[in-house]
N, CA, C and O of each residue as an XYZ file, in Angstrom:
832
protein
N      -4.420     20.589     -1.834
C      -3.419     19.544     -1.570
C      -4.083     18.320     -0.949
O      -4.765     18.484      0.063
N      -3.940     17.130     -1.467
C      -4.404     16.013     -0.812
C      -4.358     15.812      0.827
O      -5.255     15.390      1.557
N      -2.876     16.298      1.212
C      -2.251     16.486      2.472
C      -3.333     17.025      2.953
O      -4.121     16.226      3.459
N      -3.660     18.261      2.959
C      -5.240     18.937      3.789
C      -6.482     18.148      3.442
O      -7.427     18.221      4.228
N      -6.580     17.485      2.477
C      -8.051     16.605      2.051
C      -8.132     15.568      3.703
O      -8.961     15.576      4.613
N      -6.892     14.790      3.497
C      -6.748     14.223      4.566
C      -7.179     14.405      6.011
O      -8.072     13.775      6.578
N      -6.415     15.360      6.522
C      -6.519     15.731      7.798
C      -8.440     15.653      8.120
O      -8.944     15.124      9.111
N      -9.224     16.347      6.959
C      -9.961     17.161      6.911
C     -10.894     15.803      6.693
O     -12.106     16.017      6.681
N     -10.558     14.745      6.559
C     -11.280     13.187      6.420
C     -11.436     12.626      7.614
O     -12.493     12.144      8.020
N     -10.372     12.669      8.228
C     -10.362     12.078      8.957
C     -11.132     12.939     10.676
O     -11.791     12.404     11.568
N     -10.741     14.148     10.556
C     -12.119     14.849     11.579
C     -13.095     14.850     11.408
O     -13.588     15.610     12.242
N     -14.157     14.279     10.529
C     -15.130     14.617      9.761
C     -15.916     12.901      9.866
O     -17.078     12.603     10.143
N     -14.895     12.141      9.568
C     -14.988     10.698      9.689
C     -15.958     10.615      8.246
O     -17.000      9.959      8.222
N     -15.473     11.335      7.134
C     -16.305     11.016      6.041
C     -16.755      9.606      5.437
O     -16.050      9.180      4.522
N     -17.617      8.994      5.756
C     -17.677      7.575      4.848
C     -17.218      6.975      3.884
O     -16.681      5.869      3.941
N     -17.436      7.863      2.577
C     -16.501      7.108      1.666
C     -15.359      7.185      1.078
O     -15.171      7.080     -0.134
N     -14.288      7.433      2.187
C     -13.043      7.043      2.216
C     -12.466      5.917      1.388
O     -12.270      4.815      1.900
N     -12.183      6.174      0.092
C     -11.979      4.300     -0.627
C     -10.636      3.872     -0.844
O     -10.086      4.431     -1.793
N      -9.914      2.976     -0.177
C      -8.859      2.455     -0.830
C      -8.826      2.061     -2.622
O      -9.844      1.861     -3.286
N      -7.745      2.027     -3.031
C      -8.011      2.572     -4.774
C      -6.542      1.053     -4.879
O      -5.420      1.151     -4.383
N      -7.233     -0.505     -5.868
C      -6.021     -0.962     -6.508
C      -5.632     -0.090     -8.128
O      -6.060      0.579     -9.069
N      -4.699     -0.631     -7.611
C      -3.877     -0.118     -9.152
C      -4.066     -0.966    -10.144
O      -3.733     -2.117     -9.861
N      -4.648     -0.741    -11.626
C      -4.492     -1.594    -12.913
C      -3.262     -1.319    -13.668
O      -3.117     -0.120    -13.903
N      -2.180     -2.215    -14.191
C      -1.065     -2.082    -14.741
C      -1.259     -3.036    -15.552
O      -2.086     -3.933    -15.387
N      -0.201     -2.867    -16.878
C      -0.038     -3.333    -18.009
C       1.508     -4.367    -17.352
O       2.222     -4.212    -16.361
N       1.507     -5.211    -18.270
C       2.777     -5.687    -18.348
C       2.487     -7.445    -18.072
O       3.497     -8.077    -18.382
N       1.432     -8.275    -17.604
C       1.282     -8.970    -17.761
C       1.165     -9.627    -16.449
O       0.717    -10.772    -16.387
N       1.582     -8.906    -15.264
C       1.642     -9.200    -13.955
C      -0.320     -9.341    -13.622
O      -1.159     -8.618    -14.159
N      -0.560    -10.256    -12.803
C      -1.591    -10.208    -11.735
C      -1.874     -9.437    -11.239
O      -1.932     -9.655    -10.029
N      -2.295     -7.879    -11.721
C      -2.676     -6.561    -10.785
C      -4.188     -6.866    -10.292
O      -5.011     -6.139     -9.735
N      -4.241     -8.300    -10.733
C      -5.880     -8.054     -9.825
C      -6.460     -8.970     -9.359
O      -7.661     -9.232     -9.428
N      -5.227     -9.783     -8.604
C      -4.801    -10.631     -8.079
C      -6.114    -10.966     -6.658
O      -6.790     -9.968     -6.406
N      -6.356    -11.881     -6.046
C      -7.399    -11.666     -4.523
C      -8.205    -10.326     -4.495
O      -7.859     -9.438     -3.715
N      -9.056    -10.198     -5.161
C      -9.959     -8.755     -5.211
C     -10.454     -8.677     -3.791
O     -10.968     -7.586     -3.544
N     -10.443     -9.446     -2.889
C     -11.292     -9.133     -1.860
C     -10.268     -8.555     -0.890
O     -10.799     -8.352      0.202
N      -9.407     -8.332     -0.911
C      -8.366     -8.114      0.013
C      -8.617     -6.417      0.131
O      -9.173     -6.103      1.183
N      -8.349     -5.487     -0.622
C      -8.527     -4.420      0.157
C      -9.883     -4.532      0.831
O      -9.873     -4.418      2.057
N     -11.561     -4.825     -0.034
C     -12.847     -4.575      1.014
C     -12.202     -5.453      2.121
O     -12.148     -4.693      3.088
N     -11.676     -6.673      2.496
C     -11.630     -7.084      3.946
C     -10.811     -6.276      4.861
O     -11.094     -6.401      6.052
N      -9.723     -5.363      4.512
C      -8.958     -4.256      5.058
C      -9.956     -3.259      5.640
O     -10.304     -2.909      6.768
N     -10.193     -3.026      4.674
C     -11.325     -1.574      4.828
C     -11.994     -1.677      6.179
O     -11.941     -0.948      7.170
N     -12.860     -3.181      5.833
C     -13.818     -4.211      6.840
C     -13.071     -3.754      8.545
O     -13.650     -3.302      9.533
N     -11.576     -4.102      8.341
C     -11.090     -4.037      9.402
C     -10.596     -2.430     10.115
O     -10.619     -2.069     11.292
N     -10.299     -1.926      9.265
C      -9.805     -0.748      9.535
C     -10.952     -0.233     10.181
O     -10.669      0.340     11.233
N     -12.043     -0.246      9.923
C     -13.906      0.159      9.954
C     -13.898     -0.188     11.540
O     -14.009      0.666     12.421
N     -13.750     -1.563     11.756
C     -13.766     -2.338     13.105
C     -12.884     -1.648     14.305
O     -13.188     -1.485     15.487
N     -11.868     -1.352     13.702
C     -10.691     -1.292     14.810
C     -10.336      0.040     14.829
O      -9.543      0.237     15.750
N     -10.595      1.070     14.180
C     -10.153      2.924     14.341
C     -11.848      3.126     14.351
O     -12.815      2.376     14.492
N     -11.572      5.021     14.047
C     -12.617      5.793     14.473
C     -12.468      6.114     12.650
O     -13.052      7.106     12.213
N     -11.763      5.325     11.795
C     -11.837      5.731     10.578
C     -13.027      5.035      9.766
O     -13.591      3.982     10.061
N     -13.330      6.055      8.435
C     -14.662      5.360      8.214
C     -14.333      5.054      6.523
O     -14.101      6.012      5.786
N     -14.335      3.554      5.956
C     -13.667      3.270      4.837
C     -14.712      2.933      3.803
O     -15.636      2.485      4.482
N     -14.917      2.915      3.096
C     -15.964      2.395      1.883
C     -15.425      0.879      1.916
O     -14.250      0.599      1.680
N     -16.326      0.019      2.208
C     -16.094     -1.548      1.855
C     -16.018     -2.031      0.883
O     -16.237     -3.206      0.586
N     -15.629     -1.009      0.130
C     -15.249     -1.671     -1.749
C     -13.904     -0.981     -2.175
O     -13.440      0.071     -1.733
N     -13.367     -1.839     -3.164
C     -12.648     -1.345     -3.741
C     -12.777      0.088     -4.944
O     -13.868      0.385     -5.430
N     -11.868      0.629     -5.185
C     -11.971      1.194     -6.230
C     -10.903      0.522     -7.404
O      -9.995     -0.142     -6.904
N     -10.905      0.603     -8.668
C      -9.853     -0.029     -9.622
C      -9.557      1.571    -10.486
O     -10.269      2.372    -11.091
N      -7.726      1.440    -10.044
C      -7.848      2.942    -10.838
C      -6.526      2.797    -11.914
O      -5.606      2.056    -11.567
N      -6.425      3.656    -13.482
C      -4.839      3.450    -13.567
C      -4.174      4.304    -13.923
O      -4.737      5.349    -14.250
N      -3.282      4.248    -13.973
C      -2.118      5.455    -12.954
C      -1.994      6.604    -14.262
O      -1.505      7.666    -13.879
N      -2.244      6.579    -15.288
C      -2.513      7.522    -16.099
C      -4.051      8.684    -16.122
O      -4.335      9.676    -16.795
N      -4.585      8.109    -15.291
C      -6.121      9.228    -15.356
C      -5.920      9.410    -14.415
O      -5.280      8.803    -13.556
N      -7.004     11.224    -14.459
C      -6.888     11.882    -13.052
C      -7.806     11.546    -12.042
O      -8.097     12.259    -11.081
N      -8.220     10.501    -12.284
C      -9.314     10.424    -10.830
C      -8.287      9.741    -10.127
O      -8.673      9.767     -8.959
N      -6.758      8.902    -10.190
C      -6.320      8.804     -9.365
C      -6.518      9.775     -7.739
O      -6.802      9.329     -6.628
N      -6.219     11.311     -8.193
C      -6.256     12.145     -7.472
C      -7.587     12.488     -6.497
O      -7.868     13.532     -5.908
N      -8.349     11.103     -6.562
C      -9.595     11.271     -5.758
C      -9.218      9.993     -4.326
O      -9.919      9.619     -3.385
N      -7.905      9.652     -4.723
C      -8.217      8.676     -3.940
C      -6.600      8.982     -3.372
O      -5.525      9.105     -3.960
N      -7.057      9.045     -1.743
C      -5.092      9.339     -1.160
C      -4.693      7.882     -0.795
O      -3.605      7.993     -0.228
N      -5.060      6.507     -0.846
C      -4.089      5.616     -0.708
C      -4.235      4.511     -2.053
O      -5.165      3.764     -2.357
N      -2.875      4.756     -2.719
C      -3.232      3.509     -3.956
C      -2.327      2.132     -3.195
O      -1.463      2.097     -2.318
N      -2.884      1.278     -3.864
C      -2.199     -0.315     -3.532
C      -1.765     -0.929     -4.934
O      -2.351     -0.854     -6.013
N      -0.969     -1.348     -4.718
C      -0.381     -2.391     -6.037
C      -0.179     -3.915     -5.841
O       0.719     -4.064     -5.012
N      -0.608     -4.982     -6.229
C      -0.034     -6.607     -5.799
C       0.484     -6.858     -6.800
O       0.673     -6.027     -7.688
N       0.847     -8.173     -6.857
C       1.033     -9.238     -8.033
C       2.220     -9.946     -8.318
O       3.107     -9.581     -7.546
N       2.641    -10.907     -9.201
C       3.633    -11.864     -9.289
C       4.513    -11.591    -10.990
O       5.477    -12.158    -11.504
N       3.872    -10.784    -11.319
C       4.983    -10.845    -12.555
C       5.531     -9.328    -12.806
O       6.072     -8.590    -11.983
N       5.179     -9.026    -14.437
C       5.690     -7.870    -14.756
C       4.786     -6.828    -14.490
O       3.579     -7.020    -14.344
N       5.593     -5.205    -14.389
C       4.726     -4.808    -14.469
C       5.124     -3.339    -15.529
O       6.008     -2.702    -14.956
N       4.821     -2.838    -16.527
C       5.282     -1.404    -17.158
C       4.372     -0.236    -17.333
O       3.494     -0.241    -18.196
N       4.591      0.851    -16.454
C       4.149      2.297    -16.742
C       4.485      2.567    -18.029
O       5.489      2.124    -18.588
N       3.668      3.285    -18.516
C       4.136      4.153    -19.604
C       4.644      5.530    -19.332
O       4.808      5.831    -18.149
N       4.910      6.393    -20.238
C       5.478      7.944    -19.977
C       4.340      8.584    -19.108
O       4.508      9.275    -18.103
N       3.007      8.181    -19.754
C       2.248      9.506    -18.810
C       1.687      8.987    -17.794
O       0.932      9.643    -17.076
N       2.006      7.582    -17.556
C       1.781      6.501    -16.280
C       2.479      7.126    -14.841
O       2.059      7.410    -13.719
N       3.477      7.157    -15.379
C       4.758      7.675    -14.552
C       4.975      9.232    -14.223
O       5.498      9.877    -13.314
N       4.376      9.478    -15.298
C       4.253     11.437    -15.111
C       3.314     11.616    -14.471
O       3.353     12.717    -13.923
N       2.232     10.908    -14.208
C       0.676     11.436    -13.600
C       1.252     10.697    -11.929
O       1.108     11.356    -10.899
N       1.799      9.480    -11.912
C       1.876      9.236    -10.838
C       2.988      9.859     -9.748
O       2.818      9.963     -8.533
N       4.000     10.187    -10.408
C       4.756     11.057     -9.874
C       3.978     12.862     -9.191
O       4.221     13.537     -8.190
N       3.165     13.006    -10.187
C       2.606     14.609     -9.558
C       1.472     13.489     -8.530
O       1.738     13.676     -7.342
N       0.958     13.010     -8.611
C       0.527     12.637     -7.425
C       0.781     12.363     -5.814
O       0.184     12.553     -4.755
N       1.884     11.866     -6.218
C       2.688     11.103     -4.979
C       3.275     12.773     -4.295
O       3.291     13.185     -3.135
N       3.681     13.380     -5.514
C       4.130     14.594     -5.007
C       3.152     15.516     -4.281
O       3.342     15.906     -3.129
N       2.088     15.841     -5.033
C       1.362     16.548     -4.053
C       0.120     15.717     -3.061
O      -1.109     15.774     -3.092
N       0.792     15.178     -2.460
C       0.363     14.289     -1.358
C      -0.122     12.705     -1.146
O      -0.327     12.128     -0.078
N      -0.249     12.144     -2.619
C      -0.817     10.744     -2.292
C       0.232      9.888     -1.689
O       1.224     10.211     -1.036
N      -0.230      8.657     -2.073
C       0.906      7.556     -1.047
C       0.059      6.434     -2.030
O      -1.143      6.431     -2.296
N       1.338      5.296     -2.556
C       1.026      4.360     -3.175
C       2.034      3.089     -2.051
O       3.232      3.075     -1.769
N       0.975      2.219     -1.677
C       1.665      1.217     -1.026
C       1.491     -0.402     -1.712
O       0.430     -0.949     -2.012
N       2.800     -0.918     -1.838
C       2.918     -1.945     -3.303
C       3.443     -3.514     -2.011
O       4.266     -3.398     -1.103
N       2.906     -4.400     -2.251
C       3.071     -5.350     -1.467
C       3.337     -6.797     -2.567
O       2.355     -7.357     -3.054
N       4.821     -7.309     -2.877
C       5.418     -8.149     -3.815
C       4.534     -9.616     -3.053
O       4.494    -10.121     -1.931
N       3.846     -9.921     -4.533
C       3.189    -11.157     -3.640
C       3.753    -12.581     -4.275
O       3.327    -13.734     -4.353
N       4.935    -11.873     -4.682
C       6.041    -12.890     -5.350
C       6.612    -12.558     -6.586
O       5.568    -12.489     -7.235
N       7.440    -12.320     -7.334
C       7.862    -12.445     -8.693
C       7.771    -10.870     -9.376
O       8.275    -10.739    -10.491
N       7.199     -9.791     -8.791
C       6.850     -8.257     -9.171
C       8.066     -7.598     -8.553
O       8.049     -6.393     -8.803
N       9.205     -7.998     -7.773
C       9.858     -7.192     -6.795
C      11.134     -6.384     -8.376
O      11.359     -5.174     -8.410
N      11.649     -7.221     -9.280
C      12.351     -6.389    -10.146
C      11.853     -5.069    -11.207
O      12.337     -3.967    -11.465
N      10.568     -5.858    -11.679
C       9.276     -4.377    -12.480
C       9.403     -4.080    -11.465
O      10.627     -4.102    -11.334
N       8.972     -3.773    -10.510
C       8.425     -2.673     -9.711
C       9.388     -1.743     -9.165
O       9.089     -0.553     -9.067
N      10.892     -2.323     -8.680
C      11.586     -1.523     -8.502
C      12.280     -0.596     -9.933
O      12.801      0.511     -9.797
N      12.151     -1.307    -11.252
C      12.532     -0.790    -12.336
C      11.646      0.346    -12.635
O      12.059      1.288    -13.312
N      10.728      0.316    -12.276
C       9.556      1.116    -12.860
C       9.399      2.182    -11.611
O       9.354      3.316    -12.088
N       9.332      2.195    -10.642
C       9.662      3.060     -9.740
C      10.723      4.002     -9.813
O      10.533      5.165     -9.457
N      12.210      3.475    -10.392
C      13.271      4.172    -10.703
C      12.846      5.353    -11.348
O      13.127      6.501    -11.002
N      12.016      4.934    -12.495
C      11.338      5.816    -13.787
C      10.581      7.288    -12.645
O      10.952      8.454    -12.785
N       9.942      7.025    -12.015
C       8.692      8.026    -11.782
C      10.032      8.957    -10.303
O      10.173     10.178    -10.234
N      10.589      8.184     -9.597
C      11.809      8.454     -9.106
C      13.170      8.580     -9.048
O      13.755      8.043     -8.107
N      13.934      9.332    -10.068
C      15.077      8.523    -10.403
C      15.952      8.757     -9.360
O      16.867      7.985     -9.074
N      15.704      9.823     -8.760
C      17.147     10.382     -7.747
C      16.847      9.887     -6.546
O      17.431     10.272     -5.533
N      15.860      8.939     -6.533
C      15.651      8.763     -4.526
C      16.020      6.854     -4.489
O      15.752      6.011     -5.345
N      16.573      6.725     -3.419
C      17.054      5.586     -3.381
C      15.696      4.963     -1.861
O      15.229      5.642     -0.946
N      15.439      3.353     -2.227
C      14.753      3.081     -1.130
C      15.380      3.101      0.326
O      16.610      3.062      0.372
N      14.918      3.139      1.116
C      15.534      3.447      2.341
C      14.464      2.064      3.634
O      13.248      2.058      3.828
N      15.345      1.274      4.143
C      14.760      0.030      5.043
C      14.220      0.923      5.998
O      14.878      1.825      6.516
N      12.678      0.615      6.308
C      12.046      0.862      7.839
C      12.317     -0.087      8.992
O      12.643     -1.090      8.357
N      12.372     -0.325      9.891
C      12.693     -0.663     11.125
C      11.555     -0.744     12.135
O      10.692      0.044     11.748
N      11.170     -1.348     13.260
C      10.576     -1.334     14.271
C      10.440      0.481     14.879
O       9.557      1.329     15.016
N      11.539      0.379     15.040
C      11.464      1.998     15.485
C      11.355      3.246     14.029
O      12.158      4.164     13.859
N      10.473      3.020     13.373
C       9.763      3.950     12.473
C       7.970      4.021     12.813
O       7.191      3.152     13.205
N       7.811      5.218     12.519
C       6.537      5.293     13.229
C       5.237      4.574     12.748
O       4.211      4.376     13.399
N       5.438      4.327     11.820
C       4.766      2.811     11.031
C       4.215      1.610     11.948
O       3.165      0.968     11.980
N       5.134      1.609     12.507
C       4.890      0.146     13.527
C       4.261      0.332     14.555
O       3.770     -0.634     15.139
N       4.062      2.084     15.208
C       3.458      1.977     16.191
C       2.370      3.348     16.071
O       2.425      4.286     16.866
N       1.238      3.259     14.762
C       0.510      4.016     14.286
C      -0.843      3.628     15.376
O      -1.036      4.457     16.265
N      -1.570      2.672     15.340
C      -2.614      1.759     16.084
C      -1.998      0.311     16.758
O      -2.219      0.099     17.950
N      -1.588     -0.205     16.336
C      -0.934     -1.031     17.018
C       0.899     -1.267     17.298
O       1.635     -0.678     16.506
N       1.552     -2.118     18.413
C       2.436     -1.189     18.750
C       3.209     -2.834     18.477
O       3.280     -3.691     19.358
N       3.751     -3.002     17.024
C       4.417     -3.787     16.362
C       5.937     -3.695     16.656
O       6.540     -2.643     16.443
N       6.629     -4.928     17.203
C       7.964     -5.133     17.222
C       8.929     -5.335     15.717
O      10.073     -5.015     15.394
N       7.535     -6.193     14.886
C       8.396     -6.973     14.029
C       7.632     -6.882     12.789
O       6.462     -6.541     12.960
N       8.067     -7.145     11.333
C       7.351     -6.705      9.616
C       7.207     -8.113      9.897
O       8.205     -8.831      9.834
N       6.007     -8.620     10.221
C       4.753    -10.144      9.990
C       5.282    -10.957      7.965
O       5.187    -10.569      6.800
N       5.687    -11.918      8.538
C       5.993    -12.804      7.547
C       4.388    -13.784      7.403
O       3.936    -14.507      8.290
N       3.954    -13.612      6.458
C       2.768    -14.427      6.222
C       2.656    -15.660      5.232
O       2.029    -16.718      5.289
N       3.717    -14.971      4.089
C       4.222    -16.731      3.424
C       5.949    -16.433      3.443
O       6.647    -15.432      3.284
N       6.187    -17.790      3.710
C       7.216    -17.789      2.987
C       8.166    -18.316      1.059
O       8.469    -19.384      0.528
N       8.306    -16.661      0.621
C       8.868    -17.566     -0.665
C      10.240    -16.667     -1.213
O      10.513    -16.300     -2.356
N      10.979    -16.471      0.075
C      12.307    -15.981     -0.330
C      13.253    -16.078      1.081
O      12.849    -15.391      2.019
N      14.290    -16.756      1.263
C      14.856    -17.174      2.476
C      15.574    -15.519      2.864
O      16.138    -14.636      2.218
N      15.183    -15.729      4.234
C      15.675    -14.485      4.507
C      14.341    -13.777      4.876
O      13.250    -14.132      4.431
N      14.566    -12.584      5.861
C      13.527    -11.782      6.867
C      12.501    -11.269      5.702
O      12.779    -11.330      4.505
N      11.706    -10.935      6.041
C      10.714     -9.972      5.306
C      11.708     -8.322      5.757
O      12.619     -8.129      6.562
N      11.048     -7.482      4.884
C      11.180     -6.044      4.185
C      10.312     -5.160      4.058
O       9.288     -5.419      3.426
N      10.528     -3.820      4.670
C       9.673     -2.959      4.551
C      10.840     -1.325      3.916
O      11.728     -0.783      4.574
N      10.291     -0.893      2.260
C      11.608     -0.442      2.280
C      10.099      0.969      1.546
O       9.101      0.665      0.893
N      10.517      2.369      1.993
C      10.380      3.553      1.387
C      10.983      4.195      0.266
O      12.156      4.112     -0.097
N      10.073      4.825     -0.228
C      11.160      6.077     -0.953
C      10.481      7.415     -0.283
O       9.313      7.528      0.089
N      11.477      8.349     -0.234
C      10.937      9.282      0.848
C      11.023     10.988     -0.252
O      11.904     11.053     -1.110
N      10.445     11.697     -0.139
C      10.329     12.773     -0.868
C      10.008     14.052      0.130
O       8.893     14.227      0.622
N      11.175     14.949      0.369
C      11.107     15.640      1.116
C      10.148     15.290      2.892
O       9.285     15.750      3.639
N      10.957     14.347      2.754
C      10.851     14.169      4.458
C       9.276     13.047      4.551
O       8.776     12.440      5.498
N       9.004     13.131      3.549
C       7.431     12.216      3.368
C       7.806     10.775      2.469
O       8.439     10.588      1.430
N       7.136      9.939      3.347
C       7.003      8.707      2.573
C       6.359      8.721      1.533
O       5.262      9.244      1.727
N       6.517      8.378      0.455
C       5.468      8.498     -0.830
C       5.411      7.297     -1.449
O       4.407      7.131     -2.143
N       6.306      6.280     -1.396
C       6.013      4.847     -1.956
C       6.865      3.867     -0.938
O       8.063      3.671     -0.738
N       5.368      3.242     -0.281
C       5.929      2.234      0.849
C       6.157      0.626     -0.530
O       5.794      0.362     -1.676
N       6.774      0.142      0.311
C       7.088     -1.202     -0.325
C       7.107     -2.363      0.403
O       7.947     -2.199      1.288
N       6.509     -3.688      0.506
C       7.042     -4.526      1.303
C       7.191     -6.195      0.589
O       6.401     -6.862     -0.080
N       8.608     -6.469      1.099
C       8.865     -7.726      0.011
C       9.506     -8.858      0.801
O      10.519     -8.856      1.501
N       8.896     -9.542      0.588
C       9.123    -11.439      1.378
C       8.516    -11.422      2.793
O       8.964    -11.959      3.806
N       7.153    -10.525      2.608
C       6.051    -10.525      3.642
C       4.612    -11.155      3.097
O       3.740    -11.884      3.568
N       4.836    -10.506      1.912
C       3.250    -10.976      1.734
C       1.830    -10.922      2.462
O       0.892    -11.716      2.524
N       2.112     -9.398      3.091
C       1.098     -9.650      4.309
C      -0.492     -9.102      3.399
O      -1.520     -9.288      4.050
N      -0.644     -8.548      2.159
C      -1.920     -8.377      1.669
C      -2.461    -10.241      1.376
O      -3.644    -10.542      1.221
N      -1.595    -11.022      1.359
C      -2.241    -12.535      1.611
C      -2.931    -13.220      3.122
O      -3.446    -14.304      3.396
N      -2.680    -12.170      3.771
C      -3.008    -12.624      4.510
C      -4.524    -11.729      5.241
O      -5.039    -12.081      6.302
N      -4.877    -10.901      4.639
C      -6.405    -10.135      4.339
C      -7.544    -10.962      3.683
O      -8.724    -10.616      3.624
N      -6.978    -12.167      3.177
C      -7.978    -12.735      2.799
C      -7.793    -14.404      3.496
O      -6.753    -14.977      3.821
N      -9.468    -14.967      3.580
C      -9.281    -16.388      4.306
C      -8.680    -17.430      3.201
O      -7.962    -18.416      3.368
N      -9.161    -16.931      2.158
C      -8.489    -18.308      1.024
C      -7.485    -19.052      1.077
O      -7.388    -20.235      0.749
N      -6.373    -18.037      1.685
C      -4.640    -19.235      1.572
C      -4.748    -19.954      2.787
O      -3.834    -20.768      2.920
N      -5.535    -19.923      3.684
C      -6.003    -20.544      4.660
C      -4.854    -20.662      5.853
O      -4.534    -21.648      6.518
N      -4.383    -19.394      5.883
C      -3.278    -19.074      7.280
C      -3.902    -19.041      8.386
O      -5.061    -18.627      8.412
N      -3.341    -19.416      9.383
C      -3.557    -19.746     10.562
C      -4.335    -18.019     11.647
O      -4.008    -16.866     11.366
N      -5.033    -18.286     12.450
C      -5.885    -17.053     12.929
C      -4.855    -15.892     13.121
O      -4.958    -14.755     12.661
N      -3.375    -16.626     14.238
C      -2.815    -15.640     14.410
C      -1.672    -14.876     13.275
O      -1.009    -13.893     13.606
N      -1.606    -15.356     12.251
C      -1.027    -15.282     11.207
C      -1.885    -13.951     10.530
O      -1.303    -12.918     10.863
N      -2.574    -13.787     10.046
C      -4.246    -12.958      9.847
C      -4.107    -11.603     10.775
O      -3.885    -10.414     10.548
N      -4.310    -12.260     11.718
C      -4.306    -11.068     13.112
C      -3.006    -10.345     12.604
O      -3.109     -9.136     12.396
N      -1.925    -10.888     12.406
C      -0.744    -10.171     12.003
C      -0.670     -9.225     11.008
O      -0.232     -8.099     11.243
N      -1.134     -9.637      9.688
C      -1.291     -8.765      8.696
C      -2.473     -7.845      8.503
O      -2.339     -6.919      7.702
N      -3.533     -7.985      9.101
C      -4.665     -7.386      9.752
C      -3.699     -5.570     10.473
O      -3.410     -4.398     10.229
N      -3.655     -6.312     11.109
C      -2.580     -5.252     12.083
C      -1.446     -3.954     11.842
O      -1.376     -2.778     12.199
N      -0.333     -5.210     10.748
C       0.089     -4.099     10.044
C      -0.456     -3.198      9.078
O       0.043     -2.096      8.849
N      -1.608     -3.710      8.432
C      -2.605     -2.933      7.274
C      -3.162     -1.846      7.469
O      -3.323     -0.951      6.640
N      -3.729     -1.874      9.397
C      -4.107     -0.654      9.530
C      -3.091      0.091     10.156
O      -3.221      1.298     10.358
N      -2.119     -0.525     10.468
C      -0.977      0.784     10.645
C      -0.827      1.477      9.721
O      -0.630      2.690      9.801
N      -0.910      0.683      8.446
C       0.024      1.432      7.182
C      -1.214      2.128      6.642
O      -1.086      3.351      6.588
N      -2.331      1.669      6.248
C      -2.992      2.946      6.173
C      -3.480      4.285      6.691
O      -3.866      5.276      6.073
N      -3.347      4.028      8.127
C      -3.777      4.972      9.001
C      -2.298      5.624      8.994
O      -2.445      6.795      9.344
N      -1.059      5.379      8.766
C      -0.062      6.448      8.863
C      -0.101      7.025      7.478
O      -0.191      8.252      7.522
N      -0.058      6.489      6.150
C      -0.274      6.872      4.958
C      -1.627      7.979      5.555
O      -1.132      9.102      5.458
N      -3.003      8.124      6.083
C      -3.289      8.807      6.075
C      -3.189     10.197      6.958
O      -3.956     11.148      7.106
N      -2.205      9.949      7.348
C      -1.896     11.200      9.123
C      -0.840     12.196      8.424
O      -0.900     13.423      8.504
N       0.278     11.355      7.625
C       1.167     11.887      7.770
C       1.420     12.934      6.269
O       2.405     13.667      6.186
């Protein structure tokens, strides 16, 4: 079970621990700021006792080496479509222990919830809150860090939960994987913000 791979990573402090983006069809930007997970990693490296590979991996959701990697990421601004065995491989994944965390970096929030339906049909997303343990994994967050704005109204942090486990985090009108990289040229404490929540969310994706 991935669930025990985990635990068993993180006592061990194995090195190459790799965050894994997702490649998708459909025409969306899945590979959108490449440097954004290695600068995560970078940080996560800095700030826990966790030990991350400073590269990406590029994986897609139909092959099994998914199953080498327990945290996938998804970005991007347009469409995006699984196929049947897209959705079948990623579903036994999520099930026996991975965690895919998808961050709308504008214009992906309808594919993604359409296509999620597919691999989930019976689970409805469910809003996280300050008081979910998310927020206070490594650092002890009041509030989901708005890094751009391009939808009026709060930022969003919404789950789907599978027997008591998070299995697909979501976050929409945050944009905080923009803010992992220096390019959009946000302000230090802006950075520090999404910095922050990144290693919450990976370090609880990997505990729990």
């Amino acid at each position: 079970m991935l669930s025990s791979l985990l635990i068993v990573l993180q006592l061990i402090s194995v090195p190459d621990l790799t965050l894994a983006r997702v490649r998708y069809d459909g025409g969306g930007d899945w590979y959108n700021d490449p440097e954004i997970l290695p600068n995560l990693a970078k940080e996560i490296n800095r700030r826990t006792t966790l030990k991350v590979a400073e590269s990406q991996a590029v994986v897609s959701l139909d092959q099994p080496e998914i199953f080498e990697y327990p945290f996938l990421f998804m970005t991007g601004h347009g469409n995006i479509v699984l196929s049947e065995e897209e959705v079948r491989n990623l579903r036994k994944y999520l099930i026996q222990g991975g965690f895919l965390y998808a961050d709308d970096d504008y214009g992906m929030d309808k594919a993604f919830r359409r296509e999620m339906k597919k691999v989930f049909p019976d689970l409805e997303w469910v809003e996280l809150g300050p008081d979910h343990p998310i927020f206070h994994t490594v650092y002890d967050l009041q509030q989901l860090p708005k890094i751009h704005e391009h939808y009026p109204g709060p930022p969003h942090m919404y789950a789907l939960i599978y027997n008591g486990r998070i299995v697909v985090l979501y976050t929409y009108n945050t944009n905080i994987s923009d803010g992992w990289t220096p390019r959009h040229k946000d302000p230090p404490e802006k950075r520090e913000q999404a910095f922050q929540m990144g290693v919450n969310i990976v370090v609880y994706a990997l505990s729990y």
